[in-house]
C-alpha positions in Angstrom: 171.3 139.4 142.3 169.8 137.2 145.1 171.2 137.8 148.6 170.4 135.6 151.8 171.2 137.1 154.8 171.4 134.9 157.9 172.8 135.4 161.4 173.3 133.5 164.4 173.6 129.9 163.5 175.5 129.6 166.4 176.4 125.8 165.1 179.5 123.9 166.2 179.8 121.1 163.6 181.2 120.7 160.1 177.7 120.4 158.2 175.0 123.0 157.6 171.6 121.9 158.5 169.4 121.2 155.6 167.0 123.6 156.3 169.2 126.4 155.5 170.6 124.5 152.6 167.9 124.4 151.0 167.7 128.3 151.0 171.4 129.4 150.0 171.9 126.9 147.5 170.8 128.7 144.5 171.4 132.5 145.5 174.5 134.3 144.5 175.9 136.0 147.9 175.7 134.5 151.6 176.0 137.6 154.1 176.1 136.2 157.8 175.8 138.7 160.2 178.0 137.2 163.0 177.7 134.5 165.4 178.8 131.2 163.7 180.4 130.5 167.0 183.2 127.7 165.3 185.6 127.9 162.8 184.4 124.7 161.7 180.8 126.2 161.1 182.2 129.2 159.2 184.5 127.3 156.7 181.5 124.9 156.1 179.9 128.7 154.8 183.1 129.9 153.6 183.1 126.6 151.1 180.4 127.9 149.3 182.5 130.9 147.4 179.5 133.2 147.9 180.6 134.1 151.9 180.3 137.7 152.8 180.7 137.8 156.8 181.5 139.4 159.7 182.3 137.7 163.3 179.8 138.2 165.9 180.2 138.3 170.1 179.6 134.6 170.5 182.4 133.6 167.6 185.3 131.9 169.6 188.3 133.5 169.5 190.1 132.2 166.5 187.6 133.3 164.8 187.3 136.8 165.5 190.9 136.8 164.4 189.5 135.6 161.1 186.8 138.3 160.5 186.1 141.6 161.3 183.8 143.3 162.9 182.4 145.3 159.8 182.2 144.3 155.9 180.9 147.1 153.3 180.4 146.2 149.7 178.4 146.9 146.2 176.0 144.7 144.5 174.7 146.7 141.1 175.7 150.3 142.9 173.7 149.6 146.4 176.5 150.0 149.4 175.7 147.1 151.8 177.2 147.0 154.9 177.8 144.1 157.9 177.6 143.6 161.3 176.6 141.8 164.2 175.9 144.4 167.0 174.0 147.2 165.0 171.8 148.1 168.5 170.3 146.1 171.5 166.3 147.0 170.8 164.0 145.9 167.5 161.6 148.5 169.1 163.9 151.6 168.3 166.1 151.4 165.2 167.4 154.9 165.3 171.0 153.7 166.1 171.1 151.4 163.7 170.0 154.1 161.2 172.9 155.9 162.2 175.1 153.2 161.9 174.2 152.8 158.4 174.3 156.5 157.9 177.8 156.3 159.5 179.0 153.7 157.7 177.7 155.6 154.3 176.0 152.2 153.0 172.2 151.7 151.8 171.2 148.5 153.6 172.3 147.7 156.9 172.3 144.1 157.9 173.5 143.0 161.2 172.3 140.0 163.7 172.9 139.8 167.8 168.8 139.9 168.3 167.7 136.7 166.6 164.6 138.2 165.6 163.9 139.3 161.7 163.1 142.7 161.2 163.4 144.8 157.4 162.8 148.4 158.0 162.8 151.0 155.1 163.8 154.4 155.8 166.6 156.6 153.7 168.3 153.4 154.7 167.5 149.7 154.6 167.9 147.8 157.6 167.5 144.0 157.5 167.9 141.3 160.7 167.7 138.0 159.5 166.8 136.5 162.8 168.3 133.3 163.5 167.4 130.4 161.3 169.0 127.7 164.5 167.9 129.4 167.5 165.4 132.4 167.2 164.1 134.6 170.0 160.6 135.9 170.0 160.3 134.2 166.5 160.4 131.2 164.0 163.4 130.1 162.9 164.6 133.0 159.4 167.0 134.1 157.1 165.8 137.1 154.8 166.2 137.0 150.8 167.3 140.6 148.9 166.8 140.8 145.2 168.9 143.2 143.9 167.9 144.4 139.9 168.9 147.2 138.4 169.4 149.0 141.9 166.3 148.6 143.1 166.4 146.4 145.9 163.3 144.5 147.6 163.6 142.4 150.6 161.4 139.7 152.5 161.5 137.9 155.0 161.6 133.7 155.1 160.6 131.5 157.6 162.2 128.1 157.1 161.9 124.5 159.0 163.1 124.2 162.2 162.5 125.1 165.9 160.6 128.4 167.2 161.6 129.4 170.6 159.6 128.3 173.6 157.8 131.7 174.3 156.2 131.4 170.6 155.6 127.4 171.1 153.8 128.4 174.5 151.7 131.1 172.8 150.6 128.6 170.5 150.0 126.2 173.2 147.5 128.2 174.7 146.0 129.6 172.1 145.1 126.1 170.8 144.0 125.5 174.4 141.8 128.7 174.8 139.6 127.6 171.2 
């Protein structure tokens, strides 16, 4: 089973860039972590019939009508939960350890930071960063294979924009050689 995890699109149209297309074409579930910010993003998603989601601070109010604010489910007996605030820091993932804990699920996958981070503990917890408008990052979504409950995870850079603190880093450290 081949999971892509994304979060933070934060797109107001009716069409999904290419870019991420091209990554959730041919896997079997879509969990976004929050943050679509229109109704007309999410049932652009929601078309696909592989939607697992949850809404996320930035969603506009219709839309956190529409979803809620936590989604658990199984894929091949691992417990996955959903949600978009798991914890402010990628520096200290203790609460969103708990969280998982709490919510009794063995990967955790929430957005809000727009940076990727998988971390493997008793409990998975995966950030796909933001594949539209990353921070501290380029542009992600992360991929989970599921088979035979054994779950590995990595994480994909795609096409698109990095944020200006990484475009400056690379600025000057072109300039500095």
């Amino acid at each position: 089973m081949k999971i892509i995890a994304i979060s933070d699109t934060h797109l107001h149209g009716t069409s999904i860039p290419h870019n991420i297309i091209d990554v959730i074409e041919d896997c079997d579930i879509i969990v976004h972590a929050g943050d679509f910010t229109s109704v007309e993003c999410y049932k652009v998603f929601a078309s696909t019939r592989k939607l697992k989601a949850v809404c996320g601070n930035s969603d506009d109010a219709k839309l956190k009508k529409l979803l809620p604010e936590r989604v658990k489910f199984e894929v091949e007996g691992v417990k996955i939960g959903v949600v978009h605030e798991a914890g402010l820091s990628i520096t200290n993932t203790t609460a969103m350890r708990y969280l998982a804990l709490e919510m009794e699920v063995d990967i955790l996958i929430f957005g809000h930071i727009h940076r990727p981070l998988i971390e493997k503990s008793d409990v998975m917890l995966v950030c796909p960063g933001s594949p539209t408008s990353p921070r501290m990052a380029d542009p992600t979504v992360v991929e989970l294979i599921i088979k035979n409950g054994v779950i590995s995870a990595r994480i994909i850079e795609i096409e698109g924009k990095c944020c200006d603190y990484v475009a400056f880093s690379r600025n000057l450290e072109k300039s500095l050689k």
